[in-house]
C-alpha positions, -999 to +999 in steps of 0.1 A: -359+337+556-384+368+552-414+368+570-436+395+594-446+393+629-477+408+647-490+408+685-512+378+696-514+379+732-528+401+760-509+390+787-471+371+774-455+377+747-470+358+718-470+368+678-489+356+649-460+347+622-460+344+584-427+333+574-407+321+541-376+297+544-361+302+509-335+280+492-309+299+475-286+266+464-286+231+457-313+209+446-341+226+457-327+260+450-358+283+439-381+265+462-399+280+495-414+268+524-440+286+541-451+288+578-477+309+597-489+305+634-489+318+668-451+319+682-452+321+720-420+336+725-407+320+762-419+289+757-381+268+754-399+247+719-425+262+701-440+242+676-457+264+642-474+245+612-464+244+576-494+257+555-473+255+519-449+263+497-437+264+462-412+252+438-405+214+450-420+222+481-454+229+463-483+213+490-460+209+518-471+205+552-456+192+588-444+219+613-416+236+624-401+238+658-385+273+671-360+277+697-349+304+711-308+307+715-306+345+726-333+374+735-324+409+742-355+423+753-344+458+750-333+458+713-359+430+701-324+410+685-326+370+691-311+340+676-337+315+671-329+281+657-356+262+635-359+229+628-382+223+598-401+187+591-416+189+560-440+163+538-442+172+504-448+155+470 
């Protein structure tokens, strides 16, 4: 996955993300999806849409759901677990 994260709240922590699940093997190896929305950190599901992608996943959409395993909130490390549901032609 690469990706970048910037602030989008005032008062929680909430951040705008533009992500890229990439496949590196198998049959859709080469192929990308690609998410951006608003990630609202300590919610336990957070739910961000899929706005593309390319390769096989050319025109996807659906939504992935984020959840959050660990959160050190002095180093900014976390294991987050996404579950990706994707339509695509």
């Amino acid at each position: 996955m690469a990706g970048l994260y910037a602030s989008a709240a005032l008062d929680t922590l909430g951040i705008l993300m533009a992500m890229n699940f990439v496949f590196v093997e198998g049959e859709y190896s080469g192929s990308t999806v690609a998410v951006m929305g608003r990630n609202q950190v300590f919610a336990t599901v957070r739910e961000m849409p899929i706005i593309g992608g390319r390769g096989l996943f050319r025109f996807a959409r659906e939504y992935v759901e984020a959840t959050t395993h660990y959160f050190n909130t002095k180093s900014g490390d976390a294991v987050v677990e996404y579950n990706c549901y994707v339509m695509h032609y």
